[in-house]
N, C-alpha and C positions, 0 to 999 in steps of 0.2 A: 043226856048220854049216860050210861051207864056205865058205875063208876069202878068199875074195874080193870083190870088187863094193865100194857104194859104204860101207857100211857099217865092212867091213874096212880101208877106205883111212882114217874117221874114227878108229878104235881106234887102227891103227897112226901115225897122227898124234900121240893122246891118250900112247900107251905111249913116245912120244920124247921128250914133253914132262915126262913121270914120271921118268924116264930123267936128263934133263938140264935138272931142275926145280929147282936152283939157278942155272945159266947162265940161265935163262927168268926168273927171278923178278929177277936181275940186269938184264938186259935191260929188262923190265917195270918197273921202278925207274929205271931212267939215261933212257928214254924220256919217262917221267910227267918227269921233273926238267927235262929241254929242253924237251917242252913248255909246260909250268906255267911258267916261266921268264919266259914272257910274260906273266905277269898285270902286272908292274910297268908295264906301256901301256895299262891297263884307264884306259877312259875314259865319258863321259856324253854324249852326248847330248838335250839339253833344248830343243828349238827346237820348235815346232808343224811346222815346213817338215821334223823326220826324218822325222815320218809319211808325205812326196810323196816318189815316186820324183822324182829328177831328172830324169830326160826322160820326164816329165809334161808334158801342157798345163797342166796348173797349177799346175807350179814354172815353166815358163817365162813367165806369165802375171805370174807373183809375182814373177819377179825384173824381168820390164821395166818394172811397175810401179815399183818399191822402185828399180829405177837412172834413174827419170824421175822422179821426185816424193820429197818428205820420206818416210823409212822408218816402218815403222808398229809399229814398237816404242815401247811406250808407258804408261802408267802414267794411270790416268783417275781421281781423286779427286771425290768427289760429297761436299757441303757441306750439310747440313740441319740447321736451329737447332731444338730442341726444342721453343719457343716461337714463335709469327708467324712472317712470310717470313724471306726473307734480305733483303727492304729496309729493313733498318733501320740504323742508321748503326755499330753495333760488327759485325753478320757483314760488312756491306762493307769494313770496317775487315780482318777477317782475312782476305777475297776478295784484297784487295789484298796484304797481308804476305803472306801464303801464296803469291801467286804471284810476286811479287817475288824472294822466296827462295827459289825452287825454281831459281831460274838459276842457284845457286850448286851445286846436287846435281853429283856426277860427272857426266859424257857428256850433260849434258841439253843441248840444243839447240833446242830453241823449248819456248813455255809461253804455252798458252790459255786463255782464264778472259773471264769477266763484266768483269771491271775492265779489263781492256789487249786489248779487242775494240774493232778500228781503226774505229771509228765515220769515217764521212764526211758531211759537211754544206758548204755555200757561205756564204762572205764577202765577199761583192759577188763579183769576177770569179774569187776563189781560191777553188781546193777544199781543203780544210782534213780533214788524215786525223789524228787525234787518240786516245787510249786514253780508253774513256767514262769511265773513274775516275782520270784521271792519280795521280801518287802522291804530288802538293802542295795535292791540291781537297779545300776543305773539306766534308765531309758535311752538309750544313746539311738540312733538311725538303726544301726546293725543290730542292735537288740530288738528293736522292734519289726524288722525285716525278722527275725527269728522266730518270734514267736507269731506274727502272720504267714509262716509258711508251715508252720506246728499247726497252730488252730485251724486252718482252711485244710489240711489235708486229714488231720487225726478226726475216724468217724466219731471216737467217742464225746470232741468238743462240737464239729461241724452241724449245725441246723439246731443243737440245742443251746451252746451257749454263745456259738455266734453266729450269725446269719449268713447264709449263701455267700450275698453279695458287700459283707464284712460292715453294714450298716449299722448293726445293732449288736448288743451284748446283754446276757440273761447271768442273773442269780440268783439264786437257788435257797433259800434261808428253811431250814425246818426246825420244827417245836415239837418240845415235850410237855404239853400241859393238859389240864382237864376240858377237854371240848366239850363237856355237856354243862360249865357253868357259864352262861353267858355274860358273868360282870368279869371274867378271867379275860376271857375273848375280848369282848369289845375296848377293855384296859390295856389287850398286848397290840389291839388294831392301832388304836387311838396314840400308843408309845410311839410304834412303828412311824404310822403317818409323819409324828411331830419328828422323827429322827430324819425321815425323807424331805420334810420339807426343808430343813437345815439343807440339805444339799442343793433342792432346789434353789434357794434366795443363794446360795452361793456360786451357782453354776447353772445361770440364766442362760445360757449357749446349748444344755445338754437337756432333755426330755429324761423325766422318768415316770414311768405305768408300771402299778403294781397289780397282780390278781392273786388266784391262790386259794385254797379253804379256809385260808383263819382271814381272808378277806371275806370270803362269799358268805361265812359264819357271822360275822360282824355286821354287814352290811343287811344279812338276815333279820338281827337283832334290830337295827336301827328301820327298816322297812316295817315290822310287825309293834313297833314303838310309834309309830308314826301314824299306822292307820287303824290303830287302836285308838290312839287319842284324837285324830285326827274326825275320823268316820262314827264313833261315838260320837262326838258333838255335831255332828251334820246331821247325825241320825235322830239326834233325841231332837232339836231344832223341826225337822223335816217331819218326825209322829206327831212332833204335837202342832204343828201349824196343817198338816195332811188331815190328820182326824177331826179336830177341831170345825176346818172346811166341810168333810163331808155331815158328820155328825149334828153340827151348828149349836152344838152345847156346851160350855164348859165341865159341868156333871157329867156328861155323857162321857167328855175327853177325858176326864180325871178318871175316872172308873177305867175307861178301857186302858190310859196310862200305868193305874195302876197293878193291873191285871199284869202288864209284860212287865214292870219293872219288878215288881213279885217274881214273877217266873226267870227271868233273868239273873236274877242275883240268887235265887236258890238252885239255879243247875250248876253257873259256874262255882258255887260254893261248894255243892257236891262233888264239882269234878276236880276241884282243889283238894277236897277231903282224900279222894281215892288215888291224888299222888300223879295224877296225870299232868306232864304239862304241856302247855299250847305249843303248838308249832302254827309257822305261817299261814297255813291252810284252816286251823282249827283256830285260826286267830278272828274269822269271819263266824264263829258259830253264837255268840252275842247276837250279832245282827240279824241274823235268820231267826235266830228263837224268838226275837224282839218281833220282827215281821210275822212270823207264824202265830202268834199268843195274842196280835192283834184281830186276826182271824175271828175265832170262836165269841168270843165275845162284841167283836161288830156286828156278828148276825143278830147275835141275845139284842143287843142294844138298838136296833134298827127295828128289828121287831116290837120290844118294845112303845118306841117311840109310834111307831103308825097305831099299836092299839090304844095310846095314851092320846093320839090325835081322833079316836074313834069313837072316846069317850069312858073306854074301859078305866076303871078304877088303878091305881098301883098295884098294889099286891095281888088283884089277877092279872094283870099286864105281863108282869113277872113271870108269874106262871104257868100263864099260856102263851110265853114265848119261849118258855124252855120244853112248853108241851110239845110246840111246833116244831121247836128245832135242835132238841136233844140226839134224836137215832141221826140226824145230818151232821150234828157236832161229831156224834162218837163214832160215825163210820167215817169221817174224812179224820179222826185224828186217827186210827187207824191204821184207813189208807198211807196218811202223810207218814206216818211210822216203819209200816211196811217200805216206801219206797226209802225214805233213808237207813231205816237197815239193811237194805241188799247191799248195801255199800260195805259191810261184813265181809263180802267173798273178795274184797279186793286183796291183792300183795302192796298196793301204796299203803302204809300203817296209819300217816295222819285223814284218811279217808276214812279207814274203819274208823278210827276216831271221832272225828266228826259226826258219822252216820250215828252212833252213838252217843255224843254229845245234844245234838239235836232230837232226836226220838226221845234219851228223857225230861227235854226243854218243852216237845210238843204235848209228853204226858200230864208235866207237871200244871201246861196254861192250860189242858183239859180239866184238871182239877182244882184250879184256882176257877177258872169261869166257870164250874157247877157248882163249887164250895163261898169260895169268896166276894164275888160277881152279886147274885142275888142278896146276899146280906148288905154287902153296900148299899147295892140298889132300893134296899127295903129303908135305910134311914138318910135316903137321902127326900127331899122335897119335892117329888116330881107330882105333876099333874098339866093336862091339857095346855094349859097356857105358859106354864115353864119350858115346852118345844116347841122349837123352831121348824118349820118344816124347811125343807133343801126345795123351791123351785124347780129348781134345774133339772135335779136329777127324778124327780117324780113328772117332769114334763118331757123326761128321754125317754125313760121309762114307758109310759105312754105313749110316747113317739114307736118303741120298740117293738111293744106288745101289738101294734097294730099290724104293722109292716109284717111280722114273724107269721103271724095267722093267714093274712091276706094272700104274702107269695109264700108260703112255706115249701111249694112242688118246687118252684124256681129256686129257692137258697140250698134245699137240700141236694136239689141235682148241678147248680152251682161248686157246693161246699166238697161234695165227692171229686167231679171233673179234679177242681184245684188240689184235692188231697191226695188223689190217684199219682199227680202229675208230680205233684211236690216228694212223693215215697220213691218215686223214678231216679227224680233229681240227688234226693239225701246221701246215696253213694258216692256222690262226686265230692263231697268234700274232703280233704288230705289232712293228714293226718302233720302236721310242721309244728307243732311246739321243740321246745328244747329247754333243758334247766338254765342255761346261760338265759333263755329272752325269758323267764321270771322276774329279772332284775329288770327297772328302769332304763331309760338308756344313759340316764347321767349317773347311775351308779359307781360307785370306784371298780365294783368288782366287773360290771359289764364290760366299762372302758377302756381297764389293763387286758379282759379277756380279747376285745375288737382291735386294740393296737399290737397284741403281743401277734395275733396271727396275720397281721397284717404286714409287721417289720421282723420278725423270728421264726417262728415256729408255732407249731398248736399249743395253747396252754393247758390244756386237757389230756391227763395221760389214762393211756391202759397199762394194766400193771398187770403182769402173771409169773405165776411162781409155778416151776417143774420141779418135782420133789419124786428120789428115790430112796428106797430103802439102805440102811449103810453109809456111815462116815466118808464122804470122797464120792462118791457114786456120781454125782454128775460132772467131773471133772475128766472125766473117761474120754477118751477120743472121739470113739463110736459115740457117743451120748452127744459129744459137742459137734460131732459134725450133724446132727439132728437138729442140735441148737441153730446153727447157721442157716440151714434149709430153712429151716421157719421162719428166722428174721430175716431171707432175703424174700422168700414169699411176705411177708409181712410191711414190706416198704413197697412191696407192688397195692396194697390193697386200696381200696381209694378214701384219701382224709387222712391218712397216717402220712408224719412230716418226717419224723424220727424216730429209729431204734436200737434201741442200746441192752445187749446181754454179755458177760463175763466170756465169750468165746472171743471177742474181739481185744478183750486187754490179755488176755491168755494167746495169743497170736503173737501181741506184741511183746510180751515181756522174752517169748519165745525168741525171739528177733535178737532182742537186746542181750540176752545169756549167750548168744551165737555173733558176738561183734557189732551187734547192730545191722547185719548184715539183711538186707531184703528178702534173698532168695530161704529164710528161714521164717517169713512171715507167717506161720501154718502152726496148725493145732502140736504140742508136745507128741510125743511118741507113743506114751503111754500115761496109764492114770499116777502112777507112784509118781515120773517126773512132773508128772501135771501139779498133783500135790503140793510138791516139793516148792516149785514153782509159787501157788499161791497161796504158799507160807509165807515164803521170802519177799512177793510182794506186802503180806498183809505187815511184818513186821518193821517193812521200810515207812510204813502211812504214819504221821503223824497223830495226837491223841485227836479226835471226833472227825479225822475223815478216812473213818478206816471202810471197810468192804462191806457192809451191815445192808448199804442198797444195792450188791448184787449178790451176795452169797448170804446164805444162811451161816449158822454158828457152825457145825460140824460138816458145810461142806455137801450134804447131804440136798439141798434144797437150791435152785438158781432164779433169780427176779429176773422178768424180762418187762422193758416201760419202752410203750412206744405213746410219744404225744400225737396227738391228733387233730385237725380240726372239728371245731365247732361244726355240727348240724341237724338237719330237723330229725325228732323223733324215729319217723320210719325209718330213713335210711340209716341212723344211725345203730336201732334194733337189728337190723339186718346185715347192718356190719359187724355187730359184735357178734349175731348167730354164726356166721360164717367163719371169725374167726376160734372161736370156740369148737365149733366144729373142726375144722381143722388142725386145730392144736390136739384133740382127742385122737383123730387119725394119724397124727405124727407121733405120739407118746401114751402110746397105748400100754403102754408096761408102768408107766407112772402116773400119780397122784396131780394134778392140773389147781389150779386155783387163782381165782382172778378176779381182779377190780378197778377203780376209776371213778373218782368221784360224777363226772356231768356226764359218762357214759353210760353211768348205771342208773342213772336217774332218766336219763333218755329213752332206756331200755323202761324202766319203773312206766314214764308215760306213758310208751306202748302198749304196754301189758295190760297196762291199767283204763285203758279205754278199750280194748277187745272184751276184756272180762265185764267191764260195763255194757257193752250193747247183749251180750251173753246173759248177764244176768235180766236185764232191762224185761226180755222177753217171758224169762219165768214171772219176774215183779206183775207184768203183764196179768199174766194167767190166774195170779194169786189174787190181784184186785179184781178181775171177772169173778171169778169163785164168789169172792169174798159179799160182792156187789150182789151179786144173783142168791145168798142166802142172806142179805141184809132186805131184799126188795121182794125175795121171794118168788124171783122172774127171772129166766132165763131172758126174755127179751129185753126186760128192764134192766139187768144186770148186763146185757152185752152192748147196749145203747152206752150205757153206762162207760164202761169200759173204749167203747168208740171216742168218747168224751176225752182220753185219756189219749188214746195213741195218737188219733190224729193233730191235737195242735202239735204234740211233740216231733209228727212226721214232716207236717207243713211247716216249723218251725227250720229244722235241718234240711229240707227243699229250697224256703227262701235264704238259709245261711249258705249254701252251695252257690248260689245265683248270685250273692249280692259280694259273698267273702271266700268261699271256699275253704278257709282254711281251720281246722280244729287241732285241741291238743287237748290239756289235762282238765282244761275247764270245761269239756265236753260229758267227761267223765262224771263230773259231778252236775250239772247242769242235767241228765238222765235221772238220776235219785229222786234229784231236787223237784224236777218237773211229774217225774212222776207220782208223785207223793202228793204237789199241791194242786195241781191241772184239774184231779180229781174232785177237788169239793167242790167244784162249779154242778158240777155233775152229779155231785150225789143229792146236795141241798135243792136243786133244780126236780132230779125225777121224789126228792123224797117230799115234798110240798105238792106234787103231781102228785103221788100215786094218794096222799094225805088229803088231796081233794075226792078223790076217786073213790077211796071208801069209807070217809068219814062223813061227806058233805053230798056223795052221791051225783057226782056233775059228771059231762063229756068229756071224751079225751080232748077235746078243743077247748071249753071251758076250763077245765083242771088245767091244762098249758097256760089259758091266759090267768088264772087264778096263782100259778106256782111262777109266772114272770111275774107277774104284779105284787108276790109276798117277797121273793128273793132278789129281784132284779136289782132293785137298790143294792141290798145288802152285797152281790155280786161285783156292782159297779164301784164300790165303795173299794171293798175287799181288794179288788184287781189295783187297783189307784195304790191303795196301802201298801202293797206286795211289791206293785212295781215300783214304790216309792223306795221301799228297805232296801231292793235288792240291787238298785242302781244306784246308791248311794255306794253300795261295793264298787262300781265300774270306778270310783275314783280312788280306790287302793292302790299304793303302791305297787305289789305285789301283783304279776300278770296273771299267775290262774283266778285269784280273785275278784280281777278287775273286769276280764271277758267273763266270770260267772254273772258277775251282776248284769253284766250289758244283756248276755243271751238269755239268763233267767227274766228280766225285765221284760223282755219281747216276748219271750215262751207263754208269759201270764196275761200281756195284751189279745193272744193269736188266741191263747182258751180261749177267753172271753167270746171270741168276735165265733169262734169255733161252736162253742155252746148256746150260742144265740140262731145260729145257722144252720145247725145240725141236730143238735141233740133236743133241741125244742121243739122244730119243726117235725122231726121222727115221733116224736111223744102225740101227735096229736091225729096219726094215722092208726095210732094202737083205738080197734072201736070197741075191744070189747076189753070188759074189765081185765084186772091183772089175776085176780080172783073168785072163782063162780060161787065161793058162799062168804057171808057174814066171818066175821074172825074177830076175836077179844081182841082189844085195843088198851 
């Protein structure tokens, strides 16, 4: 052959790197060591706010909130006696102690409860702002007959801090500390717990569930601590007893081993360098690089091996397996890059993340397997009788290559019918994730989240701030009877349990400057006595539970917090569309801003799987592109490309049939699949089309030539992948755990997809892909 073109410039690359394949493997060593260097910056991540991009409308929403009102980092404890209410005079007894004590917790800075809820009442001309359970009043019958006809009637304690049916009692604990350290957090979780359990061994009669953000924070930490250490060691166990089986070498496995652990420990050193740190999401990006880095180089090595079985020498073994499978390597790293980069257009932040953490893990195993790979490979002792051939799979193989050729009309008109049927079906799946079912179900935060809406109220609030221009401005009449229409519209909506805004304790104090009298239970008459008014209340409040959660500093600004139940994604998008929309319509003259921690993440999944299938379809078009001037063929590139959508189609056909139900892991599960799906498809037509005009064979020949070079290598590959990526399905953490499951299936359906389809279409092509000669 003649020894030029692009082919020859790959060999002559390969034969420098043999050549001076201690210098190389040097190099490849001091490199890994500077990189990797950075993991001592390796950080976490734990706040619900890594999930928003920064300039997000709704990180900027959340932060002018949280810099205008008490922050809503918080700890919400739910109190139910296994016996009667909570009226009876020992649980008011621990309502009281228990919140009395919680002032002493680290960072805590206010504490709400039944008992120290500033009741207001009149005494003759004074208004008299008091805690209904002061901490010296004796519980006497008639005391407590008082304060259960105060709490079941006042809307501002009713459904939040005691329940309907007086079973249960809620408090309210929040923090002032740094949420984005996570040894802060999981130290004020871990205080906490131990201070609850003291209560518990003390009052084995009474139930307490706690939830909260500085739970859901902590529990965060303790989930991506877990399956770090946990799914690392399953993982590195499961590559090397996995490759080891297909491979049947220990050389073979060392190489390919050390190829990801290179590539591994020099991305996350990288991404350590550049100050990013993990979040839960991006706490799987190890394991993917690990799975992906095994790729490129089981093909080099499988090739290998069959030439070294063939009789070829080493060092052209080498050569002419990265002759073979160099444009296959570099167009599926590629691909794989493109499909996790689209993950860029997302609003979930730890996705962009991710998508960028992985694309420079897939560059860097592209350049350890051309640079590092073959130098190993060059001093290590291979020859003929140092491989093992694999029986099995060169006897599938076989099995495969026959069947494929024989009924190729029946698989490919087979493989459509089921693909046609399955793209039908893929709409029916619903869209039910929720940030709550991320957690486990033995989670602390899961647990307090399933009992609190069970025996209380929603633990989940929405928070909105109505903000006018000028000191007092919404304390105006007109303005507050605005306010009222919205929160009684607002307790119709459905999943909202409770709402509470400053028009209703302004009602009341109203009452109480008028004798207590009922018939004055209504808005002040004007803004000035309104003012005036919640002056006189603010100065009756005690020091840390003053007004800070419903009013702004000047007055100028009003919090409205309606808790809500838990539920799935769509409906939950849809209720907060609705409500925002309607708050826009009611307060058009002002400034609106709003948030919620498991609301806005509910909304995040939403968003973040539309935007995924949105994108999915350009990624599409860019790999056809990409395909069709890698191959040079519009047909070859759109076969290609078929390769692609269909397992991904027939994959969410069979998911609709067998589950139905998707959420955040679908989202990436798109990326994912589209990225790797591909190299079945490319390594398949690029051995095909390498028979075709290098070797001069039939489209039928070149198919059984490009199954019989790759097929291994395919079967191997799909094994590896789904090896990595199910190893995820035992994360903690739910979007992680369904990624692996459905990524694991998605790479089985390629496979069986590219053996049915895209090999059988290849050998109807009769005439060449090219009508002249071309430098190679």
């Amino acid at each position: 052959m003649e020894k030029q073109g692009f082919f020859y410039w790959v060999e002559s690359l390969i034969e420098i790197i043999i050549k001076k394949r201690w210098l190389f493997l040097v190099i490849s060593v001091a490199a890994t060591i500077v990189m990797s260097s950075g993991l001592r910056h390796v950080g976490l991540n734990h706040s619900y706010k890594a999930y928003i991009a920064e300039d997000s409308w709704l990180m900027r929403m959340i932060g002018h909130i949280e810099a205008n009102y008490v922050k809503e980092d918080n700890i919400f404890v739910v109190i139910r006696p296994n016996q009667g209410d909570v009226f009876q005079p020992e649980v008011m007894d621990v309502v009281r102690e228990f919140t009395f004590q919680a002032w002493s917790l680290s960072h805590a800075i206010r504490v709400d409860s039944l008992t120290n809820y500033q009741h207001t009442h009149a005494e003759g001309d004074e208004l008299i702002v008091d805690s209904l359970v002061p901490e010296d009043l004796d519980l006497t019958p008639e005391v407590i007959k008082r304060v259960r006809e105060i709490a079941l009637t006042e809307p501002t304690l009713r459904g939040l801090y005691v329940a309907e049916d007086a079973k249960a009692t809620g408090i309210n604990i929040f923090f002032q500390y740094n949420d984005q350290n996570p040894v802060e957090n999981l130290t004020l979780e871990q205080e906490f717990r131990k201070f609850l359990a003291e209560f518990k061994s003390r009052y084995p009669n009474i139930q307490f569930r706690h939830a909260g953000l500085v739970t859901a924070h902590a529990d965060t930490i303790l989930m991506a601590m877990h399956d770090i250490q946990t799914l690392g060691v399953m993982a590195g166990i499961g590559f090397v007893l996995g490759i080891y089986i297909c491979l049947r070498s220990w050389l073979f496995t060392f190489a390919c081993l050390a190829v990801i652990a290179f590539t591994v420990l020099s991305t996350m050193g990288i991404v350590s360098y550049a100050g990013v740190l993990l979040t839960l999401p991006t706490s799987s990006a190890p394991i993917m690089i690990m799975t992906l880095a095994a790729a490129d180089s089981i093909h080099v090595l499988i090739t290998v091996q069959r030439l070294l079985n063939e009789g070829m020498e080493k060092h052209e073994a080498i050569k002419e397996s990265y002759r073979q499978n160099f444009i296959a390597i570099a167009a599926t790293t590629i691909t794989t890059m493109i499909g996790f980069m689209s993950f860029n257009t997302s609003s979930f932040a730890p996705l962009v993340e991710l998508g960028n953490i992985v694309s420079g893990g897939i560059f860097l195993a592209f350049a350890y397997s051309l640079v590092f790979l073959p130098a190993l490979l060059a001093i290590f002792p291979l020859h003929t009788s140092s491989v093992k051939r694999n029986p099995f799979i060169e006897r599938f193989t076989g099995f495969i290559v026959k069947k494929i050729i024989r009924h190729r009309i029946v698989l490919v008109a087979l493989t459509g019918v089921i693909s046609i049927a399955c793209i039908a079906l893929a709409p029916n799946n619903k869209v039910v994730d929720s940030y709550v079912w991320f957690f486990p179900k033995d989670a602390t935060f899961r647990q307090g989240v399933d009992f609190i809406e069970e025996h209380l109220s929603g633990s989940n609030q929405l928070v909105f701030s109505i903000e006018k221009e000028g000191a007092n401005e919404v304390l105006a009449p007109a303005f507050m009877q605005r306010v009222t229409a919205f929160t009684q519209w607002l307790e119709t909506v459905e999943g909202v349990r409770y709402v509470y805004a400053f028009d209703k304790t302004l009602r009341r104090i109203n009452m109480n400057m008028h004798g207590d009298d009922p018939a004055f239970y209504k808005l002040p008459e004007n803004v000035e006595l309104a003012a005036q008014y919640a002056l006189l209340y603010e100065l009756s409040l005690p020091f840390g539970l003053d007004s800070s959660t419903q009013l702004n500093g000047d007055k100028s600004g009003l919090r409205i917090v309606a808790s809500i139940e838990n539920m799935d994604a769509t409906r939950s998008y849809q209720r907060t569309n609705r409500i925002l929309e309607r708050l826009e319509q009611d307060f058009p003259d002002a400034e609106t801003y709003y948030s919620g921690g498991t609301a806005t993440m509910n909304y995040l999944i939403y968003e973040t799987l539309m935007e995924s299938i949105a994108t999915s379809f350009v990624a599409f078009a860019a790999i056809g592109i990409l395909l069709m001037f890698v191959f040079r063929s519009f047909l070859l590139g759109f076969i290609g490309m078929l390769g692609v959508v269909m397992p991904i189609t027939v994959f969410f056909g069979l998911w609709a049939v067998f589950v139905g139900e998707i959420g955040m892991a679908a989202s990436i599960v798109l990326g994912v699949a589209l990225g790797i799906v591909v190299d079945n498809s490319v390594h398949l037509i690029s051995k095909y089309n390498y028979s075709r005009l290098v070797r001069n064979t039939s489209a039928v020949d070149a198919v059984r030539y490009s199954l019989q070079s790759v097929a291994p290598a395919l079967i191997v590959n799909t094994l590896v992948l789904g090896l990595g990526f199910y190893i995820l399905s035992f994360a903690d953490y739910g979007p992680n755990s369904t990624l692996g499951l459905m990524s694991s299936i998605t790479f089985v359906v390629a496979l069986v997809v590219c053996f049915t389809l895209v090999a059988p279409l290849l050998t109807f092509l009769r005439t060449k892909v090219t009508t002249r000669p071309r430098r190679l």
